[in-house]
C-alpha positions in Angstrom: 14.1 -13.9 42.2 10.9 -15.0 40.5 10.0 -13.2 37.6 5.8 -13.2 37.6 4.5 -10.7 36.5 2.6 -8.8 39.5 1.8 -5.1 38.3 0.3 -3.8 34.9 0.1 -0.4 33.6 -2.1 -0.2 30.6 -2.4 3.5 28.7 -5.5 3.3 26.9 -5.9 6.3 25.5 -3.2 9.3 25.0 -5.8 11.5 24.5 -5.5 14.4 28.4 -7.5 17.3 28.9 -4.4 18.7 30.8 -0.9 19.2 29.2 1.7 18.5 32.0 5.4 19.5 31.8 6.9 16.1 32.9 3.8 14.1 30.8 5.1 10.7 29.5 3.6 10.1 26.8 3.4 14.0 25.5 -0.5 13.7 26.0 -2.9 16.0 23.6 -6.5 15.8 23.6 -7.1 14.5 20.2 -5.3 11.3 19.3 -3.7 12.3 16.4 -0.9 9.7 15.2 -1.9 7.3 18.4 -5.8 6.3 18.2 -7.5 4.4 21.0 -7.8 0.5 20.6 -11.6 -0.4 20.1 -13.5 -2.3 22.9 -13.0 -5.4 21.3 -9.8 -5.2 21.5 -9.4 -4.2 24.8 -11.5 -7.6 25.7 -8.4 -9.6 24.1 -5.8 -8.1 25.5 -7.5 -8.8 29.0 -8.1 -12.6 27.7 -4.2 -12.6 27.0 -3.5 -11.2 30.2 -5.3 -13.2 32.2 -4.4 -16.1 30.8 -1.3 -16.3 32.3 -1.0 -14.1 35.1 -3.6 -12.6 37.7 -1.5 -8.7 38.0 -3.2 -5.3 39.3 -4.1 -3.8 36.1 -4.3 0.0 36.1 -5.9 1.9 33.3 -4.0 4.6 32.5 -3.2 7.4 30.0 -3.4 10.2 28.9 -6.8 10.9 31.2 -8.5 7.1 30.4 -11.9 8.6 32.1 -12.0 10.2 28.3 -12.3 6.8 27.0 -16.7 6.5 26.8 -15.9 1.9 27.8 -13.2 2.7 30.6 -15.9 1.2 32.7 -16.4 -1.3 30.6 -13.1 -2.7 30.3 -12.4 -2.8 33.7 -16.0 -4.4 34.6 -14.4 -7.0 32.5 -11.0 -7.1 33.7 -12.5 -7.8 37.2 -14.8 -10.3 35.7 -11.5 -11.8 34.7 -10.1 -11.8 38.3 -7.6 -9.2 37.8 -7.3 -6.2 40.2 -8.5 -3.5 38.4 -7.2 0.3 39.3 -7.5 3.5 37.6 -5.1 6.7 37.4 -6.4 10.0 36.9 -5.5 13.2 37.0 -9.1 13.8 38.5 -10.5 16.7 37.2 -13.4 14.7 35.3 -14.5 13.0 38.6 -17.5 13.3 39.1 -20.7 11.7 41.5 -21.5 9.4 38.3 -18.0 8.7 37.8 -17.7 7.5 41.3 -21.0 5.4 40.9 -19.4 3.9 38.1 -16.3 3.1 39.9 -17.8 0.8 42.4 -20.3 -0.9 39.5 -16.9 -1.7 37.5 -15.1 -3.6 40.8 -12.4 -1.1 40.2 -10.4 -1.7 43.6 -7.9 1.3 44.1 -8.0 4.8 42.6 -4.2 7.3 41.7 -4.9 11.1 41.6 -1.9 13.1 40.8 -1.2 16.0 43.2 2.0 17.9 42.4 2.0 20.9 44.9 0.0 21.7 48.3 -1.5 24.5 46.4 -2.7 25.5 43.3 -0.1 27.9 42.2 2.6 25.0 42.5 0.2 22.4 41.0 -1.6 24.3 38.1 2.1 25.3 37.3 3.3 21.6 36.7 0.1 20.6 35.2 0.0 23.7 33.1 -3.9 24.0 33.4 -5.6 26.5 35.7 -8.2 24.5 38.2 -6.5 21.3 37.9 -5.3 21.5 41.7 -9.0 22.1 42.7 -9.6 19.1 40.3 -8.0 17.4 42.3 -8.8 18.2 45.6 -12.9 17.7 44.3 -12.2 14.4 43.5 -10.4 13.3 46.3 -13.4 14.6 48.6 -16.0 12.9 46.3 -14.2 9.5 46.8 -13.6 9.8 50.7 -17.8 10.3 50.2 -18.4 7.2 48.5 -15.9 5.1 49.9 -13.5 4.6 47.1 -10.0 4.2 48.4 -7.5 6.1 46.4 -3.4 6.8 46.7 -1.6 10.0 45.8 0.8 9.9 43.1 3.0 13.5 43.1 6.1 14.2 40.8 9.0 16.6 41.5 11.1 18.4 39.8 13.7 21.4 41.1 10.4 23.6 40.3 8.3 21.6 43.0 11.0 20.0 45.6 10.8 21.9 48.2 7.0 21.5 48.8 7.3 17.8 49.2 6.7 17.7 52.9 3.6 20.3 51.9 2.6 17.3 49.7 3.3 14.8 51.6 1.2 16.4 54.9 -1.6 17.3 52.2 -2.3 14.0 50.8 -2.0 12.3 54.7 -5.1 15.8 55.3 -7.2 14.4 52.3 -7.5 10.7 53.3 -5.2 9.1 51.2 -4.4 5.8 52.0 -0.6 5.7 50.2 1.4 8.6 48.9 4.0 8.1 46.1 7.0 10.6 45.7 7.8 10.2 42.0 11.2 10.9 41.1 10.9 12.5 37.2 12.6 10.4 34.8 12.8 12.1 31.4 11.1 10.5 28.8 8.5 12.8 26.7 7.7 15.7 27.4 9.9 15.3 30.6 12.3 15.3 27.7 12.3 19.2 28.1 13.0 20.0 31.6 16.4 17.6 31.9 18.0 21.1 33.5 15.0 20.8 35.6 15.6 17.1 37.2 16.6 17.2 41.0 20.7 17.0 41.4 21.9 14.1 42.5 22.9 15.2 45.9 19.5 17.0 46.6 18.0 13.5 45.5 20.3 12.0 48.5 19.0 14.3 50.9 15.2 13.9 49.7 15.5 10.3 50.3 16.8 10.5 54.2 14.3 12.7 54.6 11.8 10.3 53.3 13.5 7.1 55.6 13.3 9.5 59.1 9.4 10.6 57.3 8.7 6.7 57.0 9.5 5.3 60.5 7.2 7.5 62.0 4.0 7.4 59.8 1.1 4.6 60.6 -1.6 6.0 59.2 -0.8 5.7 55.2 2.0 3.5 53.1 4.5 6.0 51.7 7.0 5.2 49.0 9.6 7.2 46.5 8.8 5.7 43.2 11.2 5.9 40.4 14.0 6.1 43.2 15.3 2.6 43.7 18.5 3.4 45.3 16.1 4.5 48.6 16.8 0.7 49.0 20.3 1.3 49.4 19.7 4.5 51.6 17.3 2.8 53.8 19.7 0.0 54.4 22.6 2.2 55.3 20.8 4.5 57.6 19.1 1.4 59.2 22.6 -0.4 59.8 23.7 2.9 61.3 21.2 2.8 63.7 21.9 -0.8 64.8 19.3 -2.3 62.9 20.2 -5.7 61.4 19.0 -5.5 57.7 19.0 -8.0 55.1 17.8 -7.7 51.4 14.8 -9.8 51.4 13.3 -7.7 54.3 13.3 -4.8 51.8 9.6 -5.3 50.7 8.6 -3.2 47.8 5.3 -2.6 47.8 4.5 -4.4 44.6 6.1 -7.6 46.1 9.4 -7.4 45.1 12.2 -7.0 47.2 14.5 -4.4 45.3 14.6 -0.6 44.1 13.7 -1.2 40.2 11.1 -4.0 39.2 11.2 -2.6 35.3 10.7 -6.0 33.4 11.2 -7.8 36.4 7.6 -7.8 37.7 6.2 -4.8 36.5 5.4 -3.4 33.3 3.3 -1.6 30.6 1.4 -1.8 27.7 1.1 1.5 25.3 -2.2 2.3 23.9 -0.2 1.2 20.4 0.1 -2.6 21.7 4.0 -2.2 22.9 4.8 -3.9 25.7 7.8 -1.8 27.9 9.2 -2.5 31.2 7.7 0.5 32.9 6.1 3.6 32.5 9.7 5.4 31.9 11.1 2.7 29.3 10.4 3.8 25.9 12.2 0.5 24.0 9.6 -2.2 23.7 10.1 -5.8 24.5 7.6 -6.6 22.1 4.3 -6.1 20.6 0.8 -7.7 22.1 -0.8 -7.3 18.6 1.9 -9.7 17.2 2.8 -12.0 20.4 0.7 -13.2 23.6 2.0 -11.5 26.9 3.3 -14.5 28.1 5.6 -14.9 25.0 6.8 -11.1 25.8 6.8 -11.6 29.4 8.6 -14.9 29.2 11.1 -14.6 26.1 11.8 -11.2 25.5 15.7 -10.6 25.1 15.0 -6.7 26.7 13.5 -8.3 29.8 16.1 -11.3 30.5 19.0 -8.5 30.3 17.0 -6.0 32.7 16.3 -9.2 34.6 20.4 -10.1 34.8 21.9 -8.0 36.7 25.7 -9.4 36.3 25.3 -7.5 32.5 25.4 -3.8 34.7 27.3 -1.8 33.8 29.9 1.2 35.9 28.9 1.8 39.4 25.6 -0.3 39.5 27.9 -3.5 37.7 30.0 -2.9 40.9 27.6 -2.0 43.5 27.5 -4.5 46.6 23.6 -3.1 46.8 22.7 -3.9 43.0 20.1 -6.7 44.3 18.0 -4.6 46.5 18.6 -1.2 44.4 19.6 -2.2 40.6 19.6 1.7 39.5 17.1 3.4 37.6 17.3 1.2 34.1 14.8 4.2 32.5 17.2 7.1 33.7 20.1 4.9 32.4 18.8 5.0 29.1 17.2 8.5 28.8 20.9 10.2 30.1 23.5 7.7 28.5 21.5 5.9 25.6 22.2 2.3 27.7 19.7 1.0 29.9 22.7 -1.1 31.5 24.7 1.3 32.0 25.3 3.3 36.2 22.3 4.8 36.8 23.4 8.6 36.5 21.8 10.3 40.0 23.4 8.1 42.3 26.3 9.3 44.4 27.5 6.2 45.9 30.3 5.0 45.7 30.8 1.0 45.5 33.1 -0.3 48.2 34.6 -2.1 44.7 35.4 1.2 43.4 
């Protein structure tokens, strides 16, 4: 497998205007102990980036539409001739912002959408009016023709209105939906008795598969769910289909469940560079190293990257190539980012 780097998150600012139960980072409004990086150094960090690698770049957060050069930085990251993107929770949209979206080359846009309603959303966002945030921005970019995806999170609180979701991000105009499977890191540290069981995760990802083969009209994919790779291949053998690994394309290139380290990553707004956006342990620091050092050398990434170093089930798995487990979930439930990833139910023919 070829290790380039082909996907960046970059948090650059933790500074929200909502306060979400699952939130990554544990996003305030003020700063406090994690200040945004100045412009100028925002302009390095796309130098280093781009001088190694040509990756979608989204600026992310916290809410980055609070930073006042989020437009800025990515009017120079396209400069650059990366593929700028922006994730927002999009209650700040506005018609300006929108202008400013096209005048920064900023190619794709995330909203978050967490329920079909806003009892269910406002709920996991904890912020009355941030569903009909939401739904205002997604009808102020279908007016200025600024293609944007749906991101949605679930937890047990939210699960069963995922086909809601689903159906309501197809009504809005979205042009890919993305069911996040929680991983707790955060403030998703909280709600661990809240995480979907194993066995309801099963059944949410056949559901997804039979969802999948008939939709044409936007790309869906579970996120933070890599053993759907594994599902996807079982149920498509059962059905006759002849399957093999490398005609599993991930969306981001890849050909396997979890890219963490392997062609995805993410910076902090503190200059760590971490597999994904789940993956608290850094690989290094881009205030004290170039990217490509990180990227390249880092002893985190070359074990993430080797998968004969897996550990219990996934060590074992016949489908560790195309699914590898959840390396973040690992970590946040055992402590070992090697070790079975702990919401899988299968059951290696090895075992």
């Amino acid at each position: 497998m070829d290790f380039e780097l082909k996907w960046l998150a970059w948090e650059i600012t933790r500074r929200c205007n909502l306060h979400c139960v699952h939130c990554r980072s544990s996003s305030e409004l003020e700063a406090g102990e994690h200040p945004d990086f100045s412009t100028r150094e925002g302009f390095r960090i796309i130098d280093d980036i781009a001088s190694f690698a040509k990756p979608v770049v989204v600026l992310s957060g916290g809410e980055p539409l609070l930073r006042d050069d989020v437009f800025t930085l990515a009017k120079y990251g396209t400069e650059k001739g990366l593929r700028m993107c922006l994730a927002t929770n999009g209650t700040l949209v506005t018609p300006e912002v929108c202008k400013n979206i096209k005048d920064a080359g900023i190619r794709m846009v995330s909203l978050s959408l967490d329920g079909s309603n806003a009892e269910i959303h406002d709920n996991f966002r904890s912020q009355p009016g941030a569903f009909e945030g939401t739904i205002n921005a997604a009808s102020l970019f279908r007016e200025n023709g600024i293609d944007f995806l749906i991101n949605s999170s679930f937890t047990k609180r939210n699960q069963e209105d995922i086909p809601n979701v689903y159906r309501l991000a197809k009504d809005i105009g979205a042009t890919a939906w993305y069911m996040f499977m929680i991983v707790p890191t955060g403030r998703g540290e909280d709600i661990m008795a809240e995480l979907i069981t194993p066995e309801d995760y099963e059944e949410l990802l056949k559901w997804h598969y039979e969802m999948e083969k008939n939709e044409d009209q936007m790309l869906v994919r579970p996120t933070c769910a890599p053993h759907y790779y594994r599902v996807r291949m079982q149920l498509a053998k059962a059905e006759g289909e002849k399957v093999e690994h490398r005609s599993l394309k991930f969306s981001t290139g890849g050909s396997k469940g979890c890219l963490a380290g392997q062609l995805i990553s993410l910076i902090d707004v503190d200059g760590n560079v971490l597999p994904c956006s789940y993956f608290p342990l850094p690989a290094g620091n881009i205030r004290e190293q170039s990217m490509k050092d990180i990227w390249d050398n880092s002893r985190l990434f070359k074990e993430l990257r080797d998968f004969s170093s897996y550990k219990g089930s996934c060590g074992k798995c016949e489908y560790v190539r195309v699914c590898g487990g959840c390396r973040a979930r690992a970590y946040a439930v055992t402590g070992d980012y090697l070790e079975e990833e702990p919401f899988c139910n299968y059951t290696p023919r090895a075992l």
